[in-house]
C-alpha positions as CSV (number, residue, x, y, z in Angstrom):
1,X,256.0,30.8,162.2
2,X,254.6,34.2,163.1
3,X,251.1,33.2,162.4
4,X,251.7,30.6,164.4
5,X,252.8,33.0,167.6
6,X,250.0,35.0,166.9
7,X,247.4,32.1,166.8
8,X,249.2,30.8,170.2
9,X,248.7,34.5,171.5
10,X,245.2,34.9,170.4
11,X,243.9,31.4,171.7
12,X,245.3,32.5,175.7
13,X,243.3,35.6,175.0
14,X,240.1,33.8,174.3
15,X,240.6,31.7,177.3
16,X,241.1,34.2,179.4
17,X,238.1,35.7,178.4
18,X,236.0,32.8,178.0
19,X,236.0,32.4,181.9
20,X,235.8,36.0,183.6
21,X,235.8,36.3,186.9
22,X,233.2,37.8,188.8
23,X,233.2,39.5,192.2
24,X,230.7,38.3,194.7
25,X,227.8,40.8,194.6
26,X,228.3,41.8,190.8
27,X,226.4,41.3,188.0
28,X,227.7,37.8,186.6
29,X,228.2,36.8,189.6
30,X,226.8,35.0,192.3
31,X,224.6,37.4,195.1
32,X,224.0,35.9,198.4
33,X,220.8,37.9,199.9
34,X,221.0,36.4,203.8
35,X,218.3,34.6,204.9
36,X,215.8,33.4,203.6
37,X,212.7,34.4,205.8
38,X,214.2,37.6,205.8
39,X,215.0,38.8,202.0
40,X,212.4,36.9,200.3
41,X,209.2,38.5,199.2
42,X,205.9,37.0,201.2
43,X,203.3,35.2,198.6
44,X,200.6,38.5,199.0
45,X,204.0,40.8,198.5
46,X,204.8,42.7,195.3
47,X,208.4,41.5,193.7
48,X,211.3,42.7,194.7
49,X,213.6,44.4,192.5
50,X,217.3,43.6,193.2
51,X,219.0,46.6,190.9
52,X,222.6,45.4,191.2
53,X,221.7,41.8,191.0
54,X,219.5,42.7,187.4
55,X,216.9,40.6,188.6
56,X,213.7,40.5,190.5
57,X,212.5,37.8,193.2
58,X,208.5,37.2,192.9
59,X,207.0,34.9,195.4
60,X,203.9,32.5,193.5
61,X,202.3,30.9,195.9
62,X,204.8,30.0,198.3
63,X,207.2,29.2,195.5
64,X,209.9,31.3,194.6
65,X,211.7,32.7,191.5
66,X,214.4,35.0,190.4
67,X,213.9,37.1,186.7
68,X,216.4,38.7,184.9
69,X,215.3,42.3,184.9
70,X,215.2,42.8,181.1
71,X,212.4,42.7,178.8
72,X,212.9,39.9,176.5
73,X,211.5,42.2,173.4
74,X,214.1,45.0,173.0
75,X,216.0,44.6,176.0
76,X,214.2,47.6,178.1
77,X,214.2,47.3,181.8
78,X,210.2,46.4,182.8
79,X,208.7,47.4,186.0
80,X,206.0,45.5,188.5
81,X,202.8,48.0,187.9
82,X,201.1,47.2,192.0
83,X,197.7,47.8,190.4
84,X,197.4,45.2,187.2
85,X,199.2,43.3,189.4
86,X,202.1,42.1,186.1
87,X,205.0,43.0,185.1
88,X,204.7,45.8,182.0
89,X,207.5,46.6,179.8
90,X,207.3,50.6,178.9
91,X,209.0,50.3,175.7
92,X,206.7,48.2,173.9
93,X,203.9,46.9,176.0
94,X,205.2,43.5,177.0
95,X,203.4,42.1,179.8
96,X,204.6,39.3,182.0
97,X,201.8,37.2,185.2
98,X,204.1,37.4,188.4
99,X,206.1,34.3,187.8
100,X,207.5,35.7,184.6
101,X,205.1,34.1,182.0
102,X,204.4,35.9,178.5
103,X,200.5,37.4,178.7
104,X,201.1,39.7,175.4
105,X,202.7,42.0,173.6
106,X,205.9,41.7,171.3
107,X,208.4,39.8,173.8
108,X,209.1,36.5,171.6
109,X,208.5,34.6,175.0
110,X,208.3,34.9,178.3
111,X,210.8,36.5,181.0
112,X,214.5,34.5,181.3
113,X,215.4,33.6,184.7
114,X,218.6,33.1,187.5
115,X,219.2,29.9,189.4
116,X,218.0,30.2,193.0
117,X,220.0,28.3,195.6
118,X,218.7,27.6,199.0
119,X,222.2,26.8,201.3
120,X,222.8,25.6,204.7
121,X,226.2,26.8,205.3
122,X,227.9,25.6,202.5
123,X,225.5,22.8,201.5
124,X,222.7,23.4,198.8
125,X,219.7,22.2,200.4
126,X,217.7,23.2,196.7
127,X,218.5,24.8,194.0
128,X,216.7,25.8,190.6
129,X,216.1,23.4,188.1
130,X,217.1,23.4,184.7
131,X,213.8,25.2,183.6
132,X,213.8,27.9,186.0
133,X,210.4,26.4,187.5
134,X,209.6,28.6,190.8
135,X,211.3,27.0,193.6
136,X,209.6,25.7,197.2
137,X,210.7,27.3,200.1
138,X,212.7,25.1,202.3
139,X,210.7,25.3,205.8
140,X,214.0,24.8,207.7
141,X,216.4,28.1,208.4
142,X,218.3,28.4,205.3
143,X,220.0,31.4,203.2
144,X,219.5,32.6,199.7
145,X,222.0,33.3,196.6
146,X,221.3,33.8,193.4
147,X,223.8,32.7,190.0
148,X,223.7,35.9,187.9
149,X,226.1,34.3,185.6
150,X,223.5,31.7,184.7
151,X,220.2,32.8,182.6
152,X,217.7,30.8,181.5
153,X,216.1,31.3,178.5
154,X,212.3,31.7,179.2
155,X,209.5,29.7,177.7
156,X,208.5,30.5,173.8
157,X,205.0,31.3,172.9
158,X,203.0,30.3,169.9
């Protein structure tokens, strides 16, 4: 019967570890940036690195999208180099195009990614997709948050 307890014991401490709960603002948790026209990066603009947040917003074309700041490799942190105009990881070489997608190097594919969603008050207007495919810009006023506690796995290579 004491195995029992401790079985009993051990399965509420799973549970209560199987759903933490993140603050608003920390990593695993969900960050709302404000509005849009006024925290998202502009399609000519270089990416913008939230350091909190673990992830950086690059704008393709108009389209948006939210990478999880580690290199898929090793797990080093890779930086935006302004003049290749990619993403380079320092560890090992990696290299990433703007919207996240493997060029070469070791990284096994390319960079994972956060689920954007576009709100109007509390209603989603959009939201990423299952993929992580970069996400249109809703023309109409509309504010910005991005899921932290929600990574998806980039694209393999081969």
């Amino acid at each position: 019967s004491l195995g029992f307890v401790f079985l009993v014991g051990f399965g509420g401490v799973t549970y209560f570890f199987a759903f933490p709960r993140f603050q608003a603002g920390e990593f695993g948790g969900i960050f709302a940036l404000g509005n849009a026209g006024d925290v998202l990066p502009k399609p000519d603009d270089p990416p913008l690195h939230n350091q909190d947040g673990k992830f950086w917003l690059s704008n393709v074309n108009g389209m948006i999208i939210a990478l999880y700041d580690v290199c898929v490799h090793l797990g080093c942190l890779y930086q935006w180099q302004p003049v290749t105009g990619r993403f380079e990881c320092p560890c090992h070489g990696s290299k990433y195009k703007k919207d996240g997608t493997y060029i070469e190097g070791p990284a096994p594919r390319s960079l994972d990614r956060m689920v954007i969603s576009f709100m109007n008050g509390s209603q989603v207007v959009a939201a990423t997709d299952a993929k992580g495919d970069p996400l249109q810009i809703p023309s109409s006023p509309v504010t910005v948050s991005i899921n932290t506690g929600k990574i998806i796995t980039g694209q393999s290579h081969g």
